[in-house]
C-alpha positions in Angstrom: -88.9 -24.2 -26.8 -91.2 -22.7 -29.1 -92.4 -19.9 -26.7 -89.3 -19.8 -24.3 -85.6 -18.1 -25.4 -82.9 -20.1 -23.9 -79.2 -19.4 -23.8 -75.6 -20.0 -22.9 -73.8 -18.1 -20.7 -70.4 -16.3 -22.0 -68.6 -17.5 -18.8 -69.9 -20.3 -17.1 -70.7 -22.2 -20.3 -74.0 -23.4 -18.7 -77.6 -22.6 -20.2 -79.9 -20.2 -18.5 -83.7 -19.1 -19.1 -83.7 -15.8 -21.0 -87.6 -15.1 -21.2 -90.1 -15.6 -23.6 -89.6 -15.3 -27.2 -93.6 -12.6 -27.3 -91.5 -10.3 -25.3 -89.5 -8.8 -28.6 -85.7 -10.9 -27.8 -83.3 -9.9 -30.4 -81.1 -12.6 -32.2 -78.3 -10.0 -33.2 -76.6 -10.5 -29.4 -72.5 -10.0 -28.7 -71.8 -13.3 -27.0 -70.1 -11.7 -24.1 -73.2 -10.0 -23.3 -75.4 -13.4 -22.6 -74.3 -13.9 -18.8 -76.6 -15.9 -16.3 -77.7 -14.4 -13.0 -74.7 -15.9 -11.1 -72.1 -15.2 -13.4 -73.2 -11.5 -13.5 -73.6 -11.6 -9.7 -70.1 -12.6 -9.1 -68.4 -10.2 -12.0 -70.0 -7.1 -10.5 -69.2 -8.3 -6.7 -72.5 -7.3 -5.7 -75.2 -9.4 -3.8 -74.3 -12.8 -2.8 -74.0 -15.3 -6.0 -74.4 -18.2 -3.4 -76.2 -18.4 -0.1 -74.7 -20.4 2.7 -78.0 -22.4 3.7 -79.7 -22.5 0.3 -77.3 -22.4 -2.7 -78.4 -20.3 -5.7 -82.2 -21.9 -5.4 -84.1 -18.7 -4.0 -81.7 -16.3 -5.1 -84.5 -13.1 -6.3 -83.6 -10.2 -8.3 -84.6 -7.0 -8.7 -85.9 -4.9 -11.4 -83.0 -2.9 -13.6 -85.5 0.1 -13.6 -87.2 0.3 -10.2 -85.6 -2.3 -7.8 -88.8 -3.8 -7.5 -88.3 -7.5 -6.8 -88.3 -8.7 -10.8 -91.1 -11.6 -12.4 -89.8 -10.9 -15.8 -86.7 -11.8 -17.4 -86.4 -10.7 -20.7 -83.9 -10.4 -24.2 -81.3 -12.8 -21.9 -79.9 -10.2 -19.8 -83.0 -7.9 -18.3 -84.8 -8.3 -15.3 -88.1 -6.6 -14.8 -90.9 -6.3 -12.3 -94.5 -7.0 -13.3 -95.0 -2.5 -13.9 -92.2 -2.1 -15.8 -92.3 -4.9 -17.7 -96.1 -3.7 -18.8 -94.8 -0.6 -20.0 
């Protein structure tokens, strides 16, 4: 807990990993901002928030800047990929 940021999603009510605490997270967040993977998933109707064969297990996002697949998931709402996350 002491190197990890950890949150509770606006809409689901359930906690999700929000990357690690060395990567500059702010404490100053709206609560309606904080929304897990699936929650966002399903309120923008994009991708599929559930697959039919494996559930939300191996569910991968992309990067928000270069649609790279992501490795980085940062301030509780920011997926990067390992490049953009460098910079």
């Amino acid at each position: 807990m002491s190197t990890l940021s950890y949150f509770e999603c606006f809409k689901c009510k359930n906690p999700y990993f929000g990357g690690r605490k060395e990567c500059g997270g702010r404490e100053d967040f709206k609560p309606e901002d904080l929304v897990c993977g699936k929650c966002a998933a399903a309120s923008l109707q994009i991708g599929n928030a559930k697959c039919a064969k494996h559930g939300t297990e191996f569910i991968e996002f992309k990067c928000k800047f270069c649609c790279s697949i992501s490795n980085w998931f940062c301030w509780g709402n920011t997926h990067f990929c390992e490049d953009c996350h460098k910079r």
